[in-house]
C-alpha positions as CSV (number, residue, x, y, z in Angstrom):
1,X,20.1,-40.1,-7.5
2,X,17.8,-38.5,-5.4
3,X,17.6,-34.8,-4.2
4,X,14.0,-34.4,-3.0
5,X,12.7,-36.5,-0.3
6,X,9.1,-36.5,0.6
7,X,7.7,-36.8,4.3
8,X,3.9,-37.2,3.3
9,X,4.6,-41.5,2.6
10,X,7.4,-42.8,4.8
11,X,7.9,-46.5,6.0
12,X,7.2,-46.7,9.3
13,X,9.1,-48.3,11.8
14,X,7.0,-49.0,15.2
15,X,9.2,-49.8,18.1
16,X,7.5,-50.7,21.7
17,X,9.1,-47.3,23.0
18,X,8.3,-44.8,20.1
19,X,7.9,-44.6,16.1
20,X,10.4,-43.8,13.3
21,X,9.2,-42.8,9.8
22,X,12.4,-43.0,8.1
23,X,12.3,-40.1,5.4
24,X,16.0,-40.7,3.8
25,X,17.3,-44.0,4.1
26,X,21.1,-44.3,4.6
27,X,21.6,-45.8,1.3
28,X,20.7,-42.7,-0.3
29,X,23.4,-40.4,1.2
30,X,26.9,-40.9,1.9
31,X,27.0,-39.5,5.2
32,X,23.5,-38.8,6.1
33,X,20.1,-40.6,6.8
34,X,16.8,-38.4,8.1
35,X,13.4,-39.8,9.8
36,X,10.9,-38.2,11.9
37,X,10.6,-39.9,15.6
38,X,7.0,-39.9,17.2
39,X,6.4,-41.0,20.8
40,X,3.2,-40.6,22.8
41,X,2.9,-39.3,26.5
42,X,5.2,-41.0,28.8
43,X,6.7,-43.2,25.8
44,X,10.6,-42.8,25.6
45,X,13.6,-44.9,24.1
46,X,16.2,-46.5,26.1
47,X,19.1,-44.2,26.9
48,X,21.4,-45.2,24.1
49,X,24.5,-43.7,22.7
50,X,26.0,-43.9,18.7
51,X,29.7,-43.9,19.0
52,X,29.7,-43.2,14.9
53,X,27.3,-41.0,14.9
54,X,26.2,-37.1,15.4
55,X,22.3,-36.3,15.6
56,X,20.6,-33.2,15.0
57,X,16.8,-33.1,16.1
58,X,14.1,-30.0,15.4
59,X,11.5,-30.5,17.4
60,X,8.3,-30.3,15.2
61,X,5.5,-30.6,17.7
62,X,4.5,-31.4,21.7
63,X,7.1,-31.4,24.6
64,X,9.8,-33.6,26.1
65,X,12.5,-33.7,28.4
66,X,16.6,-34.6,26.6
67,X,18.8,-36.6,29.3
68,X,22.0,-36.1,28.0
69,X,25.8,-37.0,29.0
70,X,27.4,-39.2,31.6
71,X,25.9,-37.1,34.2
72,X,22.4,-37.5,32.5
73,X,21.3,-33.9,32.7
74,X,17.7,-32.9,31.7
75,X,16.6,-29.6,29.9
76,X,13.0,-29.3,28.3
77,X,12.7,-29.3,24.6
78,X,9.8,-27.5,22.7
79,X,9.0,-26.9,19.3
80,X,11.1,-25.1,17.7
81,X,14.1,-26.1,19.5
82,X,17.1,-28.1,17.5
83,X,18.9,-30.4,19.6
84,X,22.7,-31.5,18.9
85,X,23.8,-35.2,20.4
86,X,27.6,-35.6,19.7
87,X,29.6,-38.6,19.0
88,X,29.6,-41.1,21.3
89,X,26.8,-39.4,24.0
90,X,24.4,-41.2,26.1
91,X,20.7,-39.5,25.5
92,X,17.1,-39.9,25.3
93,X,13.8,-37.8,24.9
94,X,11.0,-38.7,26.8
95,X,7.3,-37.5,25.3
96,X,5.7,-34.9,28.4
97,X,2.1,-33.1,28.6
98,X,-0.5,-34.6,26.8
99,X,0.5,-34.3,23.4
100,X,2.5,-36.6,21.0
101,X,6.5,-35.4,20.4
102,X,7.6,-34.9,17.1
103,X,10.8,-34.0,15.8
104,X,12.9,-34.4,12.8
105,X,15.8,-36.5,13.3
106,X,19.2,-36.2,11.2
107,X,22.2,-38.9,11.8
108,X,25.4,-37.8,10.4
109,X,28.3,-40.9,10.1
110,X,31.7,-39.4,10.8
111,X,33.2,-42.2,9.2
112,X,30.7,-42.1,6.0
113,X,28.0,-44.7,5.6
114,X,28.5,-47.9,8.1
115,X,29.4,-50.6,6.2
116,X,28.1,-53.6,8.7
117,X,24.9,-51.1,8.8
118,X,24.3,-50.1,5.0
119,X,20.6,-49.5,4.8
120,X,18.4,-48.4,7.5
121,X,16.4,-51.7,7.5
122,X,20.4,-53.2,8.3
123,X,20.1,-51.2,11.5
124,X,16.9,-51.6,12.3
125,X,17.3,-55.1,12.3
126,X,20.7,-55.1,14.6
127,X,18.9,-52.9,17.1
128,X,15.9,-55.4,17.5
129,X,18.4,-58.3,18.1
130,X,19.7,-56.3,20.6
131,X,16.5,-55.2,22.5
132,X,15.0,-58.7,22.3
133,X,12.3,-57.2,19.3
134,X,11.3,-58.8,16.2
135,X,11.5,-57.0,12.9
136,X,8.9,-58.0,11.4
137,X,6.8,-56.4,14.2
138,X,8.4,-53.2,14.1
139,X,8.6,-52.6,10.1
140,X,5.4,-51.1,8.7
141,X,4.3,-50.3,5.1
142,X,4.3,-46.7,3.9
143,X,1.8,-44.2,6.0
């Protein structure tokens, strides 16, 4: 069982709209996983919602506007800031300035550990079938 996870060799996963370094894989918590998001200037992922799921971010480095909620309201996020996402809430960060966005990213299941979703890669792989990707593009070796 692992306690310690280290950020300095994460898998990469490189979607067209922004990067996830996936730190703590699903599969090695019951109710948890924990990767670091990176988008350039401009980049931004689709506005999605996790019906399952809770997120925390801390925004590590560079600036970005949240749209969050039905009525898809903006606020800008800095470093520094930690951002909550309930249950079931449409939202999206989108990179601004000049500088890349960073933040740490923690999903927490209500329901425990999806079952049709067990590992990361499981997830990874549902989300490129349903954005038209292929996984084998997005998946990197360790940084």
């Amino acid at each position: 069982m692992n306690y310690i996870f280290n950020t300095s060799h994460p898998t990469r996963y490189r979607f067209p709209t922004h990067i996830n370094d996936l730190v703590m894989d699903r599969a090695d918590a019951a109710t948890s996983e924990v990767f670091i998001v990176e988008m350039a200037p401009g980049e931004a992922p689709p506005l999605h919602q996790h019906d399952d799921t809770e997120q925390v971010f801390y925004v590590l480095q560079g600036r970005g506007h949240l749209t969050i909620g039905a009525q898809q309201v903006t606020f800008a996020v800095a470093p520094g800031d930690v951002v909550r996402v309930p249950p079931a809430t449409l939202h999206s960060i989108e990179c601004q300035g000049d500088e890349t966005l960073r933040y740490l990213a923690v999903d927490c299941f209500l329901n425990g550990r999806p079952t049709a979703e067990p590992t990361w890669d499981d997830h990874v792989r549902v989300v490129c079938g349903q954005q038209g990707w292929r996984f084998e593009d997005v998946v990197e070796d360790q940084v």
